[in-house]
C-alpha positions as CSV (number, residue, x, y, z in Angstrom):
1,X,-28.4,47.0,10.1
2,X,-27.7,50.5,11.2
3,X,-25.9,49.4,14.7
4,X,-23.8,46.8,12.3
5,X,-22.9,49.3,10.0
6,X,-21.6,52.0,12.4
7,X,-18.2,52.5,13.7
8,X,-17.2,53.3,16.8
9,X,-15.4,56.4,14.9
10,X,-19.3,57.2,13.7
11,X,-20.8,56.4,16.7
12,X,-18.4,59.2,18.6
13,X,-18.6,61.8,15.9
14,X,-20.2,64.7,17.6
15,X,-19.6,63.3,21.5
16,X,-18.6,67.1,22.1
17,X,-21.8,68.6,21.3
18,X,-24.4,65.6,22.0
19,X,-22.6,65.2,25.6
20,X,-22.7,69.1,26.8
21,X,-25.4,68.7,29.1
22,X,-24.3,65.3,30.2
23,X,-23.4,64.8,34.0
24,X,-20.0,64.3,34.9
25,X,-19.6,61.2,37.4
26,X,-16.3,59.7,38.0
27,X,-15.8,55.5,36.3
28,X,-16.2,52.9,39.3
29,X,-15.3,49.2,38.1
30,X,-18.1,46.9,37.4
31,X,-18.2,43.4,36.7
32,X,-19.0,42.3,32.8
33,X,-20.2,39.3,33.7
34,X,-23.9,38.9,32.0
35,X,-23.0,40.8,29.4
36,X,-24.4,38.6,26.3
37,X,-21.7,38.3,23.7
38,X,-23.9,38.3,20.9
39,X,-27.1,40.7,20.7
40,X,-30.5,39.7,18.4
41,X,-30.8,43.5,16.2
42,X,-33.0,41.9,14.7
43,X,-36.0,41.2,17.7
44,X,-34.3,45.0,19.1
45,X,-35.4,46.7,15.4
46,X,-38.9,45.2,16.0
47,X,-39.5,46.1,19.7
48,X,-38.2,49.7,18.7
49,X,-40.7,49.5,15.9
50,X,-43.6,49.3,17.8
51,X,-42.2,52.0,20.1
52,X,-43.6,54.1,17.0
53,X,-47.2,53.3,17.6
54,X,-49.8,55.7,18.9
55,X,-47.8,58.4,16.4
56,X,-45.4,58.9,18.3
57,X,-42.4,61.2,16.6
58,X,-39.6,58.6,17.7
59,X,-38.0,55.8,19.5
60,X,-34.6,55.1,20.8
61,X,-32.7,52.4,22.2
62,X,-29.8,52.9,24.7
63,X,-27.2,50.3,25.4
64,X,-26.5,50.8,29.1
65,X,-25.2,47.9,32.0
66,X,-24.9,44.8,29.5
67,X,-28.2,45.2,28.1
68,X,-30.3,47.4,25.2
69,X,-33.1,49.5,26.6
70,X,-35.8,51.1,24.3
71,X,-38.9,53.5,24.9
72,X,-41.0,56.2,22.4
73,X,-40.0,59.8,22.7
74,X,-42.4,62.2,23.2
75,X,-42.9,65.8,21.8
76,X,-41.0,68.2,24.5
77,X,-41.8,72.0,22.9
78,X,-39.6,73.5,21.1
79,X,-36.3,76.1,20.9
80,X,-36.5,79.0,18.7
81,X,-33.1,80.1,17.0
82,X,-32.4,83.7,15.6
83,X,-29.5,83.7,13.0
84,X,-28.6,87.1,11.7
85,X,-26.6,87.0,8.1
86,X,-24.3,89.0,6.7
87,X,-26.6,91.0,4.7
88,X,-28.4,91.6,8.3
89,X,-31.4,89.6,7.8
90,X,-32.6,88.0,10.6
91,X,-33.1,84.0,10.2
92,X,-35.5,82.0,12.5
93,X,-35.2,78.6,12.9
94,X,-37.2,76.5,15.2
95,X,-36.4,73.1,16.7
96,X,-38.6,70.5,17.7
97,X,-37.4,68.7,21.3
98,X,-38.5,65.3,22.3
99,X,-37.8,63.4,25.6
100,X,-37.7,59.9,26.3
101,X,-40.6,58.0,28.1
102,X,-39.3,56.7,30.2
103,X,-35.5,57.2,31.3
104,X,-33.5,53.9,31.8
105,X,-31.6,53.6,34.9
106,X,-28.7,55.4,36.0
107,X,-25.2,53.5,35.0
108,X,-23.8,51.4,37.1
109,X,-19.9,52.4,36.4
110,X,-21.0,55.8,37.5
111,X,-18.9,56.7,40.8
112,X,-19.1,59.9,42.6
113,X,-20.1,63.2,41.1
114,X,-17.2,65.8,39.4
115,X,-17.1,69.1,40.8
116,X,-17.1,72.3,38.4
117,X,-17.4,76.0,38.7
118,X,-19.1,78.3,36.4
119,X,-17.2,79.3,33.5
120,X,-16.1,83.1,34.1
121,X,-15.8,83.8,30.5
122,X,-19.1,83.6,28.5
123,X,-22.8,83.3,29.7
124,X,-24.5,80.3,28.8
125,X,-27.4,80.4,26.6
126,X,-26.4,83.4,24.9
127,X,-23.7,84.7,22.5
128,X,-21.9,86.8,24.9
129,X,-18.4,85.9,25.4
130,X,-15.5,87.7,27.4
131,X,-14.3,90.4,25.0
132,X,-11.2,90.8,23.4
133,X,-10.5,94.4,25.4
134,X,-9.9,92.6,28.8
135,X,-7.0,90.0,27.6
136,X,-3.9,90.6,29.6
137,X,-5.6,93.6,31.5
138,X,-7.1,93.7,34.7
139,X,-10.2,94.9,33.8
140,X,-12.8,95.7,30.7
141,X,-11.8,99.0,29.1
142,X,-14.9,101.2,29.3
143,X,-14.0,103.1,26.2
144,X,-14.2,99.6,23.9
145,X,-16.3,100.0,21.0
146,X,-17.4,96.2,21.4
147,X,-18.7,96.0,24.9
148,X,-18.8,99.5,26.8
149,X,-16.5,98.7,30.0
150,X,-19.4,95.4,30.2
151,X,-16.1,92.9,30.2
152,X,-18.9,90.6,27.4
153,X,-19.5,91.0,24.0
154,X,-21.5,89.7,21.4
155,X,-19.4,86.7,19.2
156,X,-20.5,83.8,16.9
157,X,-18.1,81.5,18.0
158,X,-17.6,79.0,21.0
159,X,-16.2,80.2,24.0
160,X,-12.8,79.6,24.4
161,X,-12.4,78.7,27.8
162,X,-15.1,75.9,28.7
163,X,-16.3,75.7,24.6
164,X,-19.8,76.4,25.6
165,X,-20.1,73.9,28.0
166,X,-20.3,76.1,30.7
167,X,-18.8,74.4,33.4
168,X,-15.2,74.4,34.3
169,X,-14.6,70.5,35.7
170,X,-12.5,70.4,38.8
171,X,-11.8,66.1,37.9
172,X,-11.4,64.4,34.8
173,X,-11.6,60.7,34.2
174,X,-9.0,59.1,31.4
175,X,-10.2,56.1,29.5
176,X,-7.5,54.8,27.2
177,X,-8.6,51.6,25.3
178,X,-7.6,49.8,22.0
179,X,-11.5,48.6,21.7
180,X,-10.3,44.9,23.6
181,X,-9.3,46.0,26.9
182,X,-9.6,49.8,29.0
183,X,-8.4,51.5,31.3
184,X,-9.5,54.4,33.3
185,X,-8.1,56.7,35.4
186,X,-9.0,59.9,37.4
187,X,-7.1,62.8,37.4
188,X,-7.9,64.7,40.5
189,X,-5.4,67.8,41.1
190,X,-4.0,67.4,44.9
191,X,-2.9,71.0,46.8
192,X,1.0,71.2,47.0
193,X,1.3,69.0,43.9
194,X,5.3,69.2,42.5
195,X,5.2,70.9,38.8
196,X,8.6,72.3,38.2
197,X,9.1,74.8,35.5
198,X,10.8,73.6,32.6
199,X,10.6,76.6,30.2
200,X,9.2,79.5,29.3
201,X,7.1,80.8,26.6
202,X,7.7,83.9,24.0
203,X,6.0,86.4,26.4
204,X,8.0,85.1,29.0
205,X,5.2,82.7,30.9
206,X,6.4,79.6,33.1
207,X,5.5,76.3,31.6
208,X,5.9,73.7,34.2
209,X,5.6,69.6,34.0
210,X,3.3,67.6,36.3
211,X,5.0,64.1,37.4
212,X,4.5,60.9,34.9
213,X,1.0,60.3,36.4
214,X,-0.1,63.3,34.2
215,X,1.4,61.5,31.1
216,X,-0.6,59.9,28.8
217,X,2.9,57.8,27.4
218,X,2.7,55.3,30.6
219,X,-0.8,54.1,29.0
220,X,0.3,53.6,25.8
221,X,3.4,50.9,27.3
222,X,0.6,49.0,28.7
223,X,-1.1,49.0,25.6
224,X,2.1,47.9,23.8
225,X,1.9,51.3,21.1
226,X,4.1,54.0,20.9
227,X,3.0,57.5,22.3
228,X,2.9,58.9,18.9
229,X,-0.2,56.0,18.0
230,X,-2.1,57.7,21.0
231,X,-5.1,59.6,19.5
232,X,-8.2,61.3,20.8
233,X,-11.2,59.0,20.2
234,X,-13.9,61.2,20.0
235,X,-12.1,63.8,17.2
236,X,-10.2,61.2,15.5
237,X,-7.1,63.4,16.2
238,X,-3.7,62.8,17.6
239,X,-3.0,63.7,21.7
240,X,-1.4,67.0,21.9
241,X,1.8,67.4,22.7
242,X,1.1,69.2,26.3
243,X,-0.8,65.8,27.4
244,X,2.3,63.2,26.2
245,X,4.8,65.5,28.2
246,X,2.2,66.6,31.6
247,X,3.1,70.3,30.9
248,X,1.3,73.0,31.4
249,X,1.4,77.0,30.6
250,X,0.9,79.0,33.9
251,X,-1.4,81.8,33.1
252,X,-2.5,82.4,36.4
253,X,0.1,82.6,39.0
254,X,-2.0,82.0,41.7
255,X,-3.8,78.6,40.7
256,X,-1.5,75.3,41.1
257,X,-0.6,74.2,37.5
258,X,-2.3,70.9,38.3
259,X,-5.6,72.6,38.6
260,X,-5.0,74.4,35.4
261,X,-3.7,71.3,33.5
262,X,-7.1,69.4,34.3
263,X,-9.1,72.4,33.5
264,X,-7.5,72.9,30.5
265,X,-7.7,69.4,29.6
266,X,-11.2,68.8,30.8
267,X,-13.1,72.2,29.2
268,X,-15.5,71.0,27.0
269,X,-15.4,67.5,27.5
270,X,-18.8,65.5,27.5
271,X,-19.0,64.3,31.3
272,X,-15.7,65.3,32.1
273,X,-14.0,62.1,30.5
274,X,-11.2,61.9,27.9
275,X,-11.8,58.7,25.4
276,X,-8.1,58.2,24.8
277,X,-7.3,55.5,20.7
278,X,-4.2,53.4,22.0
279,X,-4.1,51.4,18.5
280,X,-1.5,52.3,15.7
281,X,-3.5,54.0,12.8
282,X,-5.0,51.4,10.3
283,X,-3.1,52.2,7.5
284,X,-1.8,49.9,4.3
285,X,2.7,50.2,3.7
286,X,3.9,53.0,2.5
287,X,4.7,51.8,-0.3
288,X,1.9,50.6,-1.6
289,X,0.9,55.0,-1.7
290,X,4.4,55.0,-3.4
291,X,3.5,52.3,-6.1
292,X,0.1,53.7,-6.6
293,X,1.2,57.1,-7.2
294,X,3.5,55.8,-10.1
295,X,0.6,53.5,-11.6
296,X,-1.6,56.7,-12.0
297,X,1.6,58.4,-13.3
298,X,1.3,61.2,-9.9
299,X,3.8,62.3,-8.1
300,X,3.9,61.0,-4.6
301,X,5.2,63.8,-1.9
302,X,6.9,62.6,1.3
303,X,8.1,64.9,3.4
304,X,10.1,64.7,6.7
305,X,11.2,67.1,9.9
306,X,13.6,66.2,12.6
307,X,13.0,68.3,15.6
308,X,15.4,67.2,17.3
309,X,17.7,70.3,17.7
310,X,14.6,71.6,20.3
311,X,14.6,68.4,22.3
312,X,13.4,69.6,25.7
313,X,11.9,72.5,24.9
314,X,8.1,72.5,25.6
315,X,7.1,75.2,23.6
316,X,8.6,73.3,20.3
317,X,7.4,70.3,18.7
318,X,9.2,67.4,19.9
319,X,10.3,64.2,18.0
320,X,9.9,64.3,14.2
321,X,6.6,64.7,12.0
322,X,5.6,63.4,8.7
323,X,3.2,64.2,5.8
324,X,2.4,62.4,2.7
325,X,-0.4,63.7,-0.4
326,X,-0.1,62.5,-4.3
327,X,-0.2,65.3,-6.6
328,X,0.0,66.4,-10.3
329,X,3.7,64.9,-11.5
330,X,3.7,69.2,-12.4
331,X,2.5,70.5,-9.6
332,X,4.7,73.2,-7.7
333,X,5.9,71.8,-4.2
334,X,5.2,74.0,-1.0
335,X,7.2,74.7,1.8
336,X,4.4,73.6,4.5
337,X,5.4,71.9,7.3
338,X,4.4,68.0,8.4
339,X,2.6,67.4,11.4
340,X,1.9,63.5,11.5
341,X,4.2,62.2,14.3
342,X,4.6,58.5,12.5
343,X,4.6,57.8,9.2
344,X,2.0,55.6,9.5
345,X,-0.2,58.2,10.4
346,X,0.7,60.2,7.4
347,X,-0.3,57.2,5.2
348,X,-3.2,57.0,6.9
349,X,-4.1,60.6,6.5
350,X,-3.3,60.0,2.7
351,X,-5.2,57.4,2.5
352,X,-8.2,59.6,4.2
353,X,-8.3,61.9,1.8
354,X,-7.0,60.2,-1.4
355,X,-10.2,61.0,-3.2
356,X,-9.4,64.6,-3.5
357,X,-5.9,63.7,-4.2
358,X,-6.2,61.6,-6.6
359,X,-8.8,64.6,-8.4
360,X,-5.0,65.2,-9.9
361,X,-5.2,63.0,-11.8
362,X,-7.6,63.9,-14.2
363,X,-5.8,65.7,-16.8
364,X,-6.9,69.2,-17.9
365,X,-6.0,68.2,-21.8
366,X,-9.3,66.4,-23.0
367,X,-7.1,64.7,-26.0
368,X,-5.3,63.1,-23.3
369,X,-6.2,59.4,-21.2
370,X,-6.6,59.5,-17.4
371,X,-4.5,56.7,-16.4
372,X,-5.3,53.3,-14.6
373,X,-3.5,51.2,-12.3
374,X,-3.3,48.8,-14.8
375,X,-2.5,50.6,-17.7
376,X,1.5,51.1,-16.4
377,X,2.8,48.4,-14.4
378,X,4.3,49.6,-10.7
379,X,8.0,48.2,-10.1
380,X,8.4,47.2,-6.8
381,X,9.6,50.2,-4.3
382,X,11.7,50.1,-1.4
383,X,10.7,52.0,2.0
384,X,12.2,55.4,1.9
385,X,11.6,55.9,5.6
386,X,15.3,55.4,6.3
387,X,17.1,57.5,4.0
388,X,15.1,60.3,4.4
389,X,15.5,60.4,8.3
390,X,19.6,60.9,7.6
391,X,18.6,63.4,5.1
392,X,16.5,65.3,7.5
393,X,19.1,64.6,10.6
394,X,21.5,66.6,8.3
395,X,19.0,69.2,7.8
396,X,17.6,69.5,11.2
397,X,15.1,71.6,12.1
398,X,13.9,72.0,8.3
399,X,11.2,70.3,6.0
400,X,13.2,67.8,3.9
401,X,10.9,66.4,0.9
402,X,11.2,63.7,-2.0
403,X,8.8,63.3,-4.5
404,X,8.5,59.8,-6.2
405,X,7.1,59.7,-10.3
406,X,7.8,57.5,-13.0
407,X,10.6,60.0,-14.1
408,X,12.6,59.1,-11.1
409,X,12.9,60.9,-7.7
410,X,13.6,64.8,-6.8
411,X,14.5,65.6,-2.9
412,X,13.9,69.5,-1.9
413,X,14.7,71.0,1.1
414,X,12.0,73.9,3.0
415,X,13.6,77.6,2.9
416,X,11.2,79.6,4.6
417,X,8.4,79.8,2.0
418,X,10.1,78.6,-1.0
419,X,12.2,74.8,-1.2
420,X,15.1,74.4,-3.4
421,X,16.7,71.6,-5.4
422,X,18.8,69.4,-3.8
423,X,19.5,65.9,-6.0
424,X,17.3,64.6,-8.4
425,X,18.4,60.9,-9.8
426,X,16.5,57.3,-10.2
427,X,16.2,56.4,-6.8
428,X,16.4,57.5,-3.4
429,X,19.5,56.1,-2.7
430,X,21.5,57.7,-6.0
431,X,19.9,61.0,-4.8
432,X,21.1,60.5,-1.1
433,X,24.7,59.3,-2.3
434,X,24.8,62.3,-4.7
435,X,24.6,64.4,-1.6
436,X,27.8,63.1,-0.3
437,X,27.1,63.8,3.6
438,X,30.0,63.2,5.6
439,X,30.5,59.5,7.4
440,X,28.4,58.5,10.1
441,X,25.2,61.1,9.2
């Protein structure tokens, strides 16, 4: 039951922190024949069942080569954990370890080990981390107050460079899948490799471009998506930018920027492999979020930015970006900017969090009804994807936003913090024509 219940998004919740300690072993192919395409849980639940015998504190079953293999775990000692609060008590906690029984055999897709270095930045197993006195100087300042001229301070927080991993992978392996087929791929920086810069960033450092190889948008062709339907598997995020485009900032002048892409890339990554969603986000239309918004009498924000006036640029978002949330039909509109890079991942993001949004609509009047889809009818409502991309290529490089209610539609346009008023009429299409934009925008 708990295998048919989990999905693969559950399953890979918390890769990053389960997988620290896990080798890092580049993918060789291997054959899937004998893989069974159905799997008995049920004889699997009992034979981890009796695992439990003789008291021990837990069993576990590992799917590995086409086949589940189970054993007890046994008690392993334990890892004490001081906390200190903000009062400055000191908390202890203690954790129990197990280990398996016996370990099943080493994978069969694993290919030749990955290389790493030590991370220069923190020590591993305790809380120091490089300190914040030796960014952009050569050395640690021996009057700092944090560390003394030590270079490492005390933090609470992960280490930036190699996110307490430790290790600093010299290869990464790239599996891009859709859950059908995969792909994998290993990214292996080679001396003398060509990464032209292409711009330059605020404080004046190079930003070069490795060759489409580095690209993660070749992948998502073969997968028959669109770049922007790339997503990180394991975070349930959206690829950065930097990994659809192969560029790179060069901090350090004196290591090849393919080194310092894969590094960069790679830091913190259980086993040195990035699990690469080519499958466009499983969302419902648009407009169903548009109808629904109007049923519970909310207001339904869209809003839309058209980068395209820093096409090229590396340090600037590229493309256009999205966001959609339902709010109060009263609610004062913000100026914040989208980030979804499809609409469909907007809705999906909506959809994600409607619970919250739809906490707006509970009124705060007790005298008055909270309203059902079925208590108000929806009209049918056309997709207002279109109209508002020639809004926003009037307006581009600004947050346009429309906001859909049973009183008709509103479209505002981001100032800096504030928005103002641009047309408000029945539709989208009155409001756009009210605008009266030139011919051909």
């Amino acid at each position: 039951m708990a295998v048919a219940a989990t999905t693969f998004r559950e399953a890979l919740r918390g890769l990053d922190m389960r997988g620290r300690e896990a080798p890092a072993h580049t993918v060789r192919p291997v054959r899937a024949a004998g893989v069974p395409s159905r799997v008995d849980l049920d004889r699997l639940g009992r034979a981890v069942l009796a695992d439990l015998a003789d008291n021990a504190p837990g069993a576990q079953a590992v799917w590995r080569d086409g086949r589940w293999w189970h054993t007890p775990l046994r008690p392993a000692g334990s890892v004490e954990k001081l906390h200190e609060r903000d009062t400055g008590q000191i908390v202890r906690y203690v954790r129990q370890l197990v280990r398996r029984a016996v370990e099943p055999p080493d994978p069969a897709w694993w290919g030749e080990p990955v290389e790493h270095r030590p991370c220069p930045d923190c020590r591993p197993g305790t809380r120091l981390r490089r300190c914040h006195c030796r960014i952009g100087a050569p050395g640690p300042d021996p009057q700092c107050s944090r560390c003394s001229g030590a270079g490492f301070a005390p933090s609470g927080l992960a280490c930036f460079t190699c996110r307490d991993g430790g290790r600093i992978p010299a290869a990464l392996t790239v599996t891009v899948t859709d859950l059908r087929r995969v792909r994998h791929e290993a990214w292996r920086p080679v001396p003398g490799e060509s990464a032209p810069v292409v711009g330059y960033q605020p404080n004046g450092t190079p930003v070069h471009q490795l060759g489409p190889y580095w690209r993660l948008p070749c992948h998502a062709a073969a997968f028959g998506v669109r770049p922007a339907d790339l997503s990180r598997l394991d975070e349930d995020l959206p690829v950065g930018q930097d990994l659809l485009n192969g560029t790179v900032t060069g901090y350090d002048p004196v290591v090849e920027p393919a080194r310092q892409y894969v590094e960069r890339v790679g830091t913190g990554l259980p086993g040195a492999r990035l699990f690469v969603l080519a499958a466009a986000p499983d969302a419902p239309p648009l407009t169903d979020l548009l109808r629904l918004a109007h049923a519970l009498d909310l207001a339904a924000v869209l809003t839309y930015c058209d980068h395209r006036l820093d096409s090229g640029d590396p340090t600037k978002v590229q493309g256009e970006r999205w966001d959609l949330r339902l709010a109060a039909r009263d609610a004062p509109l913000g100026a914040e900017s989208p980030f979804c890079a499809s609409v469909e991942l907007a809705v999906a993001r909506c959809v994600e969090y409607l619970d919250s949004h739809l906490l707006a609509a509970v009124p705060r009047e007790p005298e008055r009804p909270v309203p059902a889809p079925q208590a108000a009818p929806s009209p049918p409502v056309a997709d207002p994807t279109a109209l508002l991309r020639r809004v926003g290529r009037h307006y581009a490089g600004q947050p346009v936003l429309v906001s859909f209610d049973r009183a008709g539609c509103r479209l505002w346009l981001a100032e800096g913090e504030h928005v103002r008023s641009l047309a408000q009429a029945a539709t989208l299409d009155e409001a756009v024509s009210a605008l009266r934009f030139p011919n051909g925008e």
